[in-house]
matplotlib code that plots the C-alpha trace (Angstrom):
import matplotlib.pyplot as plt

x = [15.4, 17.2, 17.4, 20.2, 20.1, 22.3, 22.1, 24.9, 23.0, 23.7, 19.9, 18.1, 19.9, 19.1, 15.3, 15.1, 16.8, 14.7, 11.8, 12.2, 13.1, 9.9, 8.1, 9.9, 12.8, 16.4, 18.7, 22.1, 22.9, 26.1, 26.8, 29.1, 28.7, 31.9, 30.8, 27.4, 28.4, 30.6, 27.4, 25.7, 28.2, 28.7, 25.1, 21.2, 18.9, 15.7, 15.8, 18.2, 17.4, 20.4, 20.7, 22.0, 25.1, 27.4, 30.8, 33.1, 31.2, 27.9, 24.8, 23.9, 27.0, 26.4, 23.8, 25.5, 28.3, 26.1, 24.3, 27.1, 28.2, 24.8, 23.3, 19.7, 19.0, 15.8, 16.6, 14.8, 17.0, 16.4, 17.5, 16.7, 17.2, 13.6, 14.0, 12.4, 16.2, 17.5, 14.7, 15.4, 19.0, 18.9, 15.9, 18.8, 21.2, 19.3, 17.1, 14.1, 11.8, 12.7, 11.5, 12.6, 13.3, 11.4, 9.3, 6.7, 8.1, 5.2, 5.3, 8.7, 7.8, 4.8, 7.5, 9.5, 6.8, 6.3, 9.3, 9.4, 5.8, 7.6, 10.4, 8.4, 7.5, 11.4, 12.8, 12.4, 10.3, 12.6, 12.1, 13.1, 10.6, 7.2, 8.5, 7.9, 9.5, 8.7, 11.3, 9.6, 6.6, 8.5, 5.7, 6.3, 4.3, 4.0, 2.0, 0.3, -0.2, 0.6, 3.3, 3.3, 6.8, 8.4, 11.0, 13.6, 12.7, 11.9, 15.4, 16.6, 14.2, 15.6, 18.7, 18.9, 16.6, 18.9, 21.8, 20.0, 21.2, 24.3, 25.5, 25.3, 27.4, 26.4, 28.2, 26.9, 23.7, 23.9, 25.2, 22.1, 18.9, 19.6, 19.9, 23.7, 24.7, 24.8, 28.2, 26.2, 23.8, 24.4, 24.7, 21.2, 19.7, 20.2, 19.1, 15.5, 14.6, 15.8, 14.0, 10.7, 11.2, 12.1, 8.4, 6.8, 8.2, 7.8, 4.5, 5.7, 8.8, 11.1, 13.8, 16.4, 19.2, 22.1, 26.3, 27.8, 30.1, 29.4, 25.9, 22.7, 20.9, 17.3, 17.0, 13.9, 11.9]
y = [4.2, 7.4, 10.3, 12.3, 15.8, 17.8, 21.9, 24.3, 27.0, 26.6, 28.5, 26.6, 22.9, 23.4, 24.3, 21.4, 19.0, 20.4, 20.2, 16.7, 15.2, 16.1, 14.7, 11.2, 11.0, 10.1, 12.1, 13.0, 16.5, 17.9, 21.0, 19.6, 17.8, 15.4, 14.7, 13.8, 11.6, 9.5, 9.0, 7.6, 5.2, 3.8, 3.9, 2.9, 6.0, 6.4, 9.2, 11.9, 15.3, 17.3, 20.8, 21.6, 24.1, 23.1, 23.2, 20.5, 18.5, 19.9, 18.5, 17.6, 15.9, 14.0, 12.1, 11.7, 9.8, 7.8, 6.6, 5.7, 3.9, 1.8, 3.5, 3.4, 5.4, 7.9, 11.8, 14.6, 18.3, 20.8, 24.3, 27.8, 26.7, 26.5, 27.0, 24.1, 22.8, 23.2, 20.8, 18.2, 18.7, 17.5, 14.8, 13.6, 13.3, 10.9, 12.7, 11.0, 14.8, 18.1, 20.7, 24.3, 26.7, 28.6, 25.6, 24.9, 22.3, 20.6, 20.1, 18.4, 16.2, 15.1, 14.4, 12.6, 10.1, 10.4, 8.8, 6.3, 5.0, 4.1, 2.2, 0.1, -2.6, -2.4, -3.1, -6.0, -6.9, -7.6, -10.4, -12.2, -14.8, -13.3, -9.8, -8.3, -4.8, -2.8, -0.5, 1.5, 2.0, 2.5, -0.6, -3.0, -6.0, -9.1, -12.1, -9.5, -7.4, -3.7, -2.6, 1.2, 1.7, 5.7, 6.9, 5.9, 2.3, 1.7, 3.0, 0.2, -2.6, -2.3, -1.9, -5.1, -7.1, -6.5, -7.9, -10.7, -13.2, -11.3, -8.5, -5.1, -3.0, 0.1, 2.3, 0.7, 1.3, 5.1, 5.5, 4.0, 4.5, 8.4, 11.5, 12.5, 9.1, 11.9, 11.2, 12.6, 9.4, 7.6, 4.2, 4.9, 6.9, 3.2, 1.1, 2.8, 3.0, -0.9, -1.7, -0.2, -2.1, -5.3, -5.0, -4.6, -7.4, -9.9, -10.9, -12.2, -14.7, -11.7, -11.1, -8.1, -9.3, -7.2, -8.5, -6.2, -3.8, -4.7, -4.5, -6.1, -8.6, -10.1, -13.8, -16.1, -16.3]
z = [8.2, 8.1, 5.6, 4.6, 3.7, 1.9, 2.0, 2.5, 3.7, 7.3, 9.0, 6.0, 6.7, 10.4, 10.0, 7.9, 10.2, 13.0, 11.0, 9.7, 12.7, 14.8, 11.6, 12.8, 11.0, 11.7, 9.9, 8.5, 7.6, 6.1, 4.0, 1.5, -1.8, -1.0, 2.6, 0.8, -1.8, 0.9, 3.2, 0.3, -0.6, 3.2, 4.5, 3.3, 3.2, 2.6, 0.7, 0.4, 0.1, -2.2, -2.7, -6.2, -4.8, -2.5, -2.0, -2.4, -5.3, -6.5, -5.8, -9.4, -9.5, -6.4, -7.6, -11.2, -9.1, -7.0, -9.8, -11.4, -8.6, -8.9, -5.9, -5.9, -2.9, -4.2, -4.6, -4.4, -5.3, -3.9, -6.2, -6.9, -10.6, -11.5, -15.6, -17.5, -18.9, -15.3, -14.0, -16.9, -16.1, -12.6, -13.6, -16.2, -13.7, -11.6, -9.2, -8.8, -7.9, -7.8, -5.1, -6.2, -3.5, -1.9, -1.1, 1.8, 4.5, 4.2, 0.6, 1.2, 3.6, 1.5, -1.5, 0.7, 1.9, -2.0, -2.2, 0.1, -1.2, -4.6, -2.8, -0.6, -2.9, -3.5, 0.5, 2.1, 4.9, 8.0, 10.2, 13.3, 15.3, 15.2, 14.6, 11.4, 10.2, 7.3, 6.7, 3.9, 6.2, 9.6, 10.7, 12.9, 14.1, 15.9, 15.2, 12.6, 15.6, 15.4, 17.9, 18.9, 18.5, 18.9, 16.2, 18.5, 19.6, 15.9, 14.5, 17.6, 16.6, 13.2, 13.8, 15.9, 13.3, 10.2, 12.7, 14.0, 15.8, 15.5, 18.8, 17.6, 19.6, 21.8, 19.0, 16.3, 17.9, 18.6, 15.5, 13.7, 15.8, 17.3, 15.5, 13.7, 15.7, 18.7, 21.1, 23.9, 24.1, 27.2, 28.5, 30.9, 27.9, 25.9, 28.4, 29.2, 25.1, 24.8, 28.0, 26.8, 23.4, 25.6, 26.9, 24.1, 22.1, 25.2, 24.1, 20.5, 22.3, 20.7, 23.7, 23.7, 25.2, 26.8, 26.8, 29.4, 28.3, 24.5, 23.0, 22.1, 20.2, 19.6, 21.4, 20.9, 24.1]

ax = plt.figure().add_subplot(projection="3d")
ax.plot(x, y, z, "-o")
ax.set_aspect("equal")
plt.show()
């Protein structure tokens, strides 16, 4: 599953990215409140990660919106506010945790798994043949058989379960398993994670199968 953060402070939003995408993580980044508030509505996060300022619509008011909207993605703010009205202020609005900055990385990353644990009893266990996928966890299995998946072939397993037996296209794909949905992924780049995903899944009957020129899709084997 894929996080979304929020931070207009362009050096501080990339160490983050950086930072939580070698901790696993696919990830959305933008530096606006509106451009936030419209990921949220069109796309299921994990957890976002909101600053409080930022241009466009502030962050506070981000998350008063989505709620509103009867979006349940989980938030945590991020804010230089750190008065005891500012942090019941943003609780009130609908954060679920607040992280005032300056902050340790590792403290946010240990909020965000925070996070996640709450929602796990809440997301629904993913399934196709003898695969199983946990999104909450980022597990997968087959036959109750751990399967040592990286980031990547898990954000592709997923993505191809939640579709099954439907095609998913090779945009739709990129879009949802790889960083920013990155435009510089290539076809070969594609076909070497789904082929080492195609082996590993072999020994539960789970098949990836491959339409030429227009996606892929799980088939029984």
């Amino acid at each position: 599953m894929r996080l979304l953060l929020a931070e207009d402070d362009a050096k501080l939003c990339d160490v983050l990215a950086r930072g939580l995408q070698r901790a696993g993580y696919l990830l959305d980044a933008v530096r606006r409140g509106d451009e936030a508030l419209e990921l949220l509505r069109f796309n299921d996060y994990a957890v976002a990660i909101v600053d409080w300022r930022m241009p466009g619509v502030q962050g506070i008011d981000v998350v008063k919106q989505a709620r509103l909207a009867g979006l349940r993605t989980p938030v945590l703010m991020l804010t230089a506010r750190d008065t005891p009205a500012d942090r019941i202020a943003g609780l009130d609005a609908g954060s679920d945790d607040y992280l005032v900055k300056p902050f340790d990385f590792e403290e946010l990353l240990a909020r965000v798994r925070a996070l996640m644990r709450r929602q796990a009893d809440h997301v629904p266990t993913i399934s196709f043949g003898a695969l199983r996928i946990d999104p909450a966890r980022r597990e997968a299995t087959v036959r109750g058989a751990p399967l040592a998946l990286t980031p990547t072939e898990f954000a592709v397993a997923e993505t191809l379960a939640r579709a099954a037996p439907a095609l998913v296209s090779r945009d739709d794909l990129v879009r949802r398993a790889w960083h920013d949905g990155s435009e510089s992924v290539g076809g070969n780049t594609i076909e070497v994670h789904v082929a080492r995903l195609r082996a590993k899944l072999v020994a539960g009957g789970v098949g990836v199968e491959g339409v030429r020129r227009s996606g892929y899709r799980l088939v029984p084997r």
